[in-house]
N, C-alpha and C positions, 0 to 999 in steps of 0.2 A: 678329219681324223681326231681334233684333238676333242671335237663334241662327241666323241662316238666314244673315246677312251674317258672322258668324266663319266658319260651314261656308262658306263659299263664300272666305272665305282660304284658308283649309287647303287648298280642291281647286286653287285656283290656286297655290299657293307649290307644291303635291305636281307638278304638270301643268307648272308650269314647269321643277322640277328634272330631271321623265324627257325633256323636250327638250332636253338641254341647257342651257338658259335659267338666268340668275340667281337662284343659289340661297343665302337668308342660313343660315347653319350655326348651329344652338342654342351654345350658350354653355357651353365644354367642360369638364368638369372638371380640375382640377388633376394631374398624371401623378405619382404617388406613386413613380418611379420615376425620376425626378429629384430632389425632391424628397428620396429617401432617399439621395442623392447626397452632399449637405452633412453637415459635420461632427452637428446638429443632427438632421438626420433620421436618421443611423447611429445617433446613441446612440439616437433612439426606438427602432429596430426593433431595438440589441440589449436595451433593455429591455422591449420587446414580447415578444422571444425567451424570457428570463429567466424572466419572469411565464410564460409559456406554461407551461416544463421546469417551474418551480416548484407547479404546479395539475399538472400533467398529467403529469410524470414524463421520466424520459430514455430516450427507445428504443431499446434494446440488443436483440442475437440472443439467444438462449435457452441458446447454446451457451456465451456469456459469462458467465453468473451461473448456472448449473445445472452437473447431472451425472446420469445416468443412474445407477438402482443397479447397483452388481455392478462400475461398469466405475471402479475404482479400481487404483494403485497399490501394490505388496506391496513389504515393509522385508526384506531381505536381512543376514545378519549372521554374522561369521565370523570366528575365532583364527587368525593368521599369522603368519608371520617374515619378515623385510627382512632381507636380507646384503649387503655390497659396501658397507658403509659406512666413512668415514675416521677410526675409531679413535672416531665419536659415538655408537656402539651403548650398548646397557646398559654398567651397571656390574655387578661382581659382588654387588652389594649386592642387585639382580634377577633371581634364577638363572632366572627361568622363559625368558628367548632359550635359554640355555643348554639347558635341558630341553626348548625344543620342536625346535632344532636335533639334538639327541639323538635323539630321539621321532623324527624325518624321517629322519636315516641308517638308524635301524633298520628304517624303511619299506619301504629298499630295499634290505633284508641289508646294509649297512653297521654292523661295530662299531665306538661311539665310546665312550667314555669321559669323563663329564660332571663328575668333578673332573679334567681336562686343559684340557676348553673355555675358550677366551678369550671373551665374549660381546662386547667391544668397537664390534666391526665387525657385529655383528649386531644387530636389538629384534626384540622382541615386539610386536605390532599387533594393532589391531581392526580390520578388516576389514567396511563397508557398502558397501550398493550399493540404488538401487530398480529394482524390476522391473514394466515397465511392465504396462499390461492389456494383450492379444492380444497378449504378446509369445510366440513360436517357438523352436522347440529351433535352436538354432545363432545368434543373433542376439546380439550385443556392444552390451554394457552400461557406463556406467562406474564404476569403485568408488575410494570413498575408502577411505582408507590413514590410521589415528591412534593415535601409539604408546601402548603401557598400562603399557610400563617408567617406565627415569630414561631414556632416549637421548635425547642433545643434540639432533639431528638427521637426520631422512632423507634430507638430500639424495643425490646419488647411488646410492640403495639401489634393491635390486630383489627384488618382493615373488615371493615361490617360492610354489607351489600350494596355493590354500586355497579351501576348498570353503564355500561360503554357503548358510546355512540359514535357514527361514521360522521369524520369532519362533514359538515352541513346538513346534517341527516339526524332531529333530535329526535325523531319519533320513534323509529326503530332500535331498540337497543339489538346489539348482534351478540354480543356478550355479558355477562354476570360475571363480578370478579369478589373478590372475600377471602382472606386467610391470614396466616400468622404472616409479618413481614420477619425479610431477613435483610440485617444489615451489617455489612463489611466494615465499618469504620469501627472505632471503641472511642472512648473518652474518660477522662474522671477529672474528680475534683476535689478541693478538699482546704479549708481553710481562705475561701474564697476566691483560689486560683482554680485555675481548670484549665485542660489541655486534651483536643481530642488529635484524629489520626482518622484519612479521612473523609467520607462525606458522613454525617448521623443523622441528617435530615432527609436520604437518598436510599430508599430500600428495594426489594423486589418480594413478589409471594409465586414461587415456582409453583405453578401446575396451578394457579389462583383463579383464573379464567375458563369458563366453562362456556364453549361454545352454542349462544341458543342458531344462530342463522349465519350460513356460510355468504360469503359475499358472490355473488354473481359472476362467471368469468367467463368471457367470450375469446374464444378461437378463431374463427373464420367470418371472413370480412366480404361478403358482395361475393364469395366462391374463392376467397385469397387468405392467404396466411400470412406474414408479414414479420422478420425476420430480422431484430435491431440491435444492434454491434451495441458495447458500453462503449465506446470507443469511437468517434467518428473516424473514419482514413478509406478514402476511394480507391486506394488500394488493394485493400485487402475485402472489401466490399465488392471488385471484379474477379479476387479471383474464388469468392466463396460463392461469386454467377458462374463462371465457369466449373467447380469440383461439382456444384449441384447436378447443373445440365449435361457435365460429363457421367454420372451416378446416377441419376433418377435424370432422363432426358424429359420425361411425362411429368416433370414437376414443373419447366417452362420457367427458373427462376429467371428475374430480371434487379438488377441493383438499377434499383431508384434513386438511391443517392449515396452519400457515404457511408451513413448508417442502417438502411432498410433497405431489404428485400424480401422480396415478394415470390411467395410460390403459387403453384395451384392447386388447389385442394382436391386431392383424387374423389371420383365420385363412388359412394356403394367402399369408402373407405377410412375406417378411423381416423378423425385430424390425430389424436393421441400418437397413432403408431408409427405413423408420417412424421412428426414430430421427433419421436426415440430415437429415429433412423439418420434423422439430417444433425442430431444431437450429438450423436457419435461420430460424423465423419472430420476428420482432419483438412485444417488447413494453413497454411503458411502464415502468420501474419504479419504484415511490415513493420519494421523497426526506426520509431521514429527518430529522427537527429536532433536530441535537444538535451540541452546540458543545465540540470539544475543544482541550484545552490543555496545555501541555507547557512547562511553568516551566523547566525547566532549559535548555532553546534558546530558550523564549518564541515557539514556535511554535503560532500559532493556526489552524483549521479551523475556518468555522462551514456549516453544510448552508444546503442552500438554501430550505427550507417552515420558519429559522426563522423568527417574529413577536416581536416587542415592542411593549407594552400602552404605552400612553400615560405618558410617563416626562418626566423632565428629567434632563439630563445637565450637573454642574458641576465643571471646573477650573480649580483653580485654585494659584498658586504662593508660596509664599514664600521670602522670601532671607534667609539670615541674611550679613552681612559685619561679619568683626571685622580690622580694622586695627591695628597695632604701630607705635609711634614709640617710638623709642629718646633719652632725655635724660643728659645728664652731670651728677649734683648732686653741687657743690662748696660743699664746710664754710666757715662764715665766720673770718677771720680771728684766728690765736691760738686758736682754738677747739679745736686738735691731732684734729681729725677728719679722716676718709680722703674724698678726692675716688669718687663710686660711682657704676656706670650702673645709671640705672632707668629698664627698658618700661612705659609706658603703652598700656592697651589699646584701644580703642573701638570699641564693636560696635552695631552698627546693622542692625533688620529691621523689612524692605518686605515687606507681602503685594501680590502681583500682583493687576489685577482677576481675576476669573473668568471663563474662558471656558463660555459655559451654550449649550447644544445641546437643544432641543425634539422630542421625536422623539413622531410623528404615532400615531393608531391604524393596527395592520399595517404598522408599519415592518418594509421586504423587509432582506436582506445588502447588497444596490447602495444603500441609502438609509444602512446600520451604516457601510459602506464610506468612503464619502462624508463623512459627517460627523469619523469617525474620521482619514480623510486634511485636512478643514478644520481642524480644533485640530492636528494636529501631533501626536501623540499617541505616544508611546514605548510599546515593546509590555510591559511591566509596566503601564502605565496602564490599557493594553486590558484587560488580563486583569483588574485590580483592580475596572475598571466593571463586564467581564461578571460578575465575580461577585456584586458588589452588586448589577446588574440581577437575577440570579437569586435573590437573599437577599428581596428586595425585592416577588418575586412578576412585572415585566416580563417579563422575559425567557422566552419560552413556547417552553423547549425543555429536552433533556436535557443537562447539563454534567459533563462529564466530564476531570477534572484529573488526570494522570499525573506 
C-alpha cells in the first residue's frame, strides 16, 4: 500500500506538470558559475587549474618544443673589409686591413702598394650570417659585421664584397654579403676623453646577404622521419608516441628515447604535409621539479610538480643595537690634569620571536608561494630555506644554483 500510494504521487505530480498544472521543482543545485564569480571561487578554480597543469602537464603544439631532423639552420662565416670610416679603422700596428685592401685592388687589376696604405679609415672584419633551411638562390639574408683588428669603430663604414662560407666548407661560397653597416652603440670624444655606449665595433647590414646556394635539407631517413624534443624528458616523449598513434595510427610512431621519435613516411605522400599535420597537434608536456637560483639578482624559478615532504619552517631575527653618549671628564681641582671627552658605548641584543611556518605533506609552489609572501621574506632568506629544505632531504626536486 504504501509503494502503490508514493507511485501514485509521482503519476500525479508527472500528470499535473504536462497540463500545465502546478508543478514543485526539485531543489536545484548550486550554479558553480556564479559561484566561481567571487573572489573565493576564482582562487578555487585557479587552484583547480594549477593542480590540473601540475598532474597533467601544459598543452603546447608540437611545433613549439620539437624540430624535425634535417630542417636546421647553417653558420655562414667569412673575412672582410669595411671602408668609409672616420679615421677609427685599424691602426698600423694591424697591417692585415691594409693587406686585405691590397689583396682587393689586385682583384680587380688595380696596383697598390701596401707600405703607402693608410689603414685608418678602413678594418678588417669577420663576417656571419645564418642561413636558414629551404632557403633559395636569390633570397636576403642578414649578416653581422665584427671587427678582428684595433678599429675604434664601425660606424659609418660599409662592408665591400665578401663571400661566406659553411664551417669546413671553403670552396663553396653560399652567400655574398656587402652594404652600409648599421650600428646601435654611439661614442664621442673630445679633448682627449672619450666615452662610448655600447658595442661600436659590433654592427649588422640588414638584408646584406644575398643568397647564391641554398644548403641542402634532408627529411626522410631509410623511409623515417625523426622527431627531436629541445628538451630531453621520456615522458613527455611517450606520450607524443601515443597522441601520434592515437591520430595518424599509419604513422607507426615509436619514442626511441627521450628525445626522438620516429614516424613512417607515408608512401605516394608529401614528407612536408605529414609534417604541418603532426606540427599542429597538441600535447601535454611534463613539468619538470626543479628549482633554480641565481644569487647574484636573487632571482628564483621554482617548476611546478615541485613537492615538499613535511617540514618546519623558522624565522627568526636578531638585533644588535649599540648606542654612543658622549661625556666630558673633568680632573679635580689642583690636580693639573686635562679636562678629556670620553664615549661611552652601550649595546644592547634582542632576538625577535620566530616566525614558524608548518608546511603540510605535498606542499604545491601556490602553498611555497603563500607562505613565503606571510613571513615577508627577503629573497636571500628564500634562497637560504630552499637550500636547507634541500640539504635536509624536503624539498623533492632538483636545485640548481648559478
Amino acid at each position: 500500500m504504501k509503494l502503490l500510494s508514493t507511485l501514485s504521487a509521482l503519476l500525479l505530480v508527472g500528470l499535473s506538470a504536462a497540463q500545465g498544472g502546478p508543478f514543485v521543482k526539485p531543489t536545484e543545485k548550486p550554479d558553480d558559475s556564479k559561484s566561481s564569480k567571487t573572489p573565493q571561487g576564482e582562487l578555487e578554480r585557479r587552484l583547480k587549474a594549477m593542480n590540473s597543469d601540475e598532474k597533467n602537464g601544459v598543452s603546447v603544439r608540437l611545433k613549439d618544443i620539437s624540430r624535425f631532423r634535417g630542417i636546421r639552420a647553417n653558420t655562414l662565416m667569412g673575412f672582410g673589409l669595411v671602408i668609409g670610416l672616420a679615421g677609427t679603422g685599424d691602426t698600423r700596428r694591424n697591417p692585415q686591413a691594409a693587406a686585405a685592401l691590397s689583396n682587393y685592388l689586385k682583384s680587380i687589376n688595380m696596383d697598390a702598394q701596401l707600405s703607402n696604405m693608410e689603414p685608418k679609415n678602413a678594418a678588417w672584419v669577420v663576417v656571419t650570417a645564418e642561413l636558414p633551411a629551404f632557403t633559395t638562390n636569390g633570397q636576403l639574408i642578414d649578416v653581422t659585421v665584427s671587427s678582428a683588428g684595433d678599429a675604434q669603430s664601425l660606424r659609418g663604414g660599409t662592408l665591400l664584397r665578401t663571400e661566406l662560407y659553411a664551417v669546413g666548407n671553403n670552396e663553396k661560397a653560399y652567400s655574398i654579403a656587402q652594404g652600409a653597416i648599421s650600428i646601435s652603440g654611439f661614442g664621442a670624444a673630445a679633448g682627449g676623453n672619450q666615452s662610448s655606449t655600447g658595442f661600436m665595433t659590433v654592427g649588422r647590414v640588414p638584408n646584406g646577404g644575398i643568397v647564391e646556394e641554398g644548403a641542402p635539407t634532408k627529411l626522410v631517413y631509410d623511409g623515417k622521419m625523426y622527431l627531436e624534443l629541445m628538451d630531453s624528458d621520456l615522458t613527455t616523449a611517450s606520450r607524443i608516441q601515443d597522441m601520434i598513434n592515437k591520430k595518424y595510427p599509419e604513422l607507426n610512431a615509436v619514442a626511441e628515447n627521450g628525445q626522438t621519435i620516429s614516424v613512417s613516411a607515408p608512401k605516394g605522400i608529401n614528407p612536408i604535409s605529414t609534417m604541418a599535420k603532426l606540427e599542429e597537434l597538441n600535447v601535454n608536456v611534463d613539468n619538470a621539479a626543479v628549482v633554480i637560483i641565481n644569487e647574484k639578482s636573487g632571482a628564483i624559478t621554482i617548476g611546478g610538480n615541485v613537492r615538499i615532504a613535511p617540514s618546519v619552517i623558522a624565522v627568526g631575527s636578531i638585533s644588535v643595537e649599540i648606542q654612543e653618549q658622549v661625556s666630558v671628564s673633568q680632573p679635580n681641582p689642583f690636580s693639573k690634569g686635562e679636562t678629556a671627552v670620553v664615549a661611552n658605548q652601550r649595546v644592547n641584543a634582542n632576538q625577535g620571536e620566530a616566525d614558524v611556518a608548518v608546511l603540510a605533506p605535498n606542499t604545491t609552489v601556490a602553498d611555497l608561494a603563500r607562505i613565503f609572501q606571510e613571513l615577508r621574506l627577503k629573497a636571500n632568506d628564500i634562497i637560504n630555506i630552499l637550500q636547507l629544505l634541500r640539504q635536509q632531504g624536503a624539498l623533492k626536486a632538483r636545485l640548481i644554483i648559478q
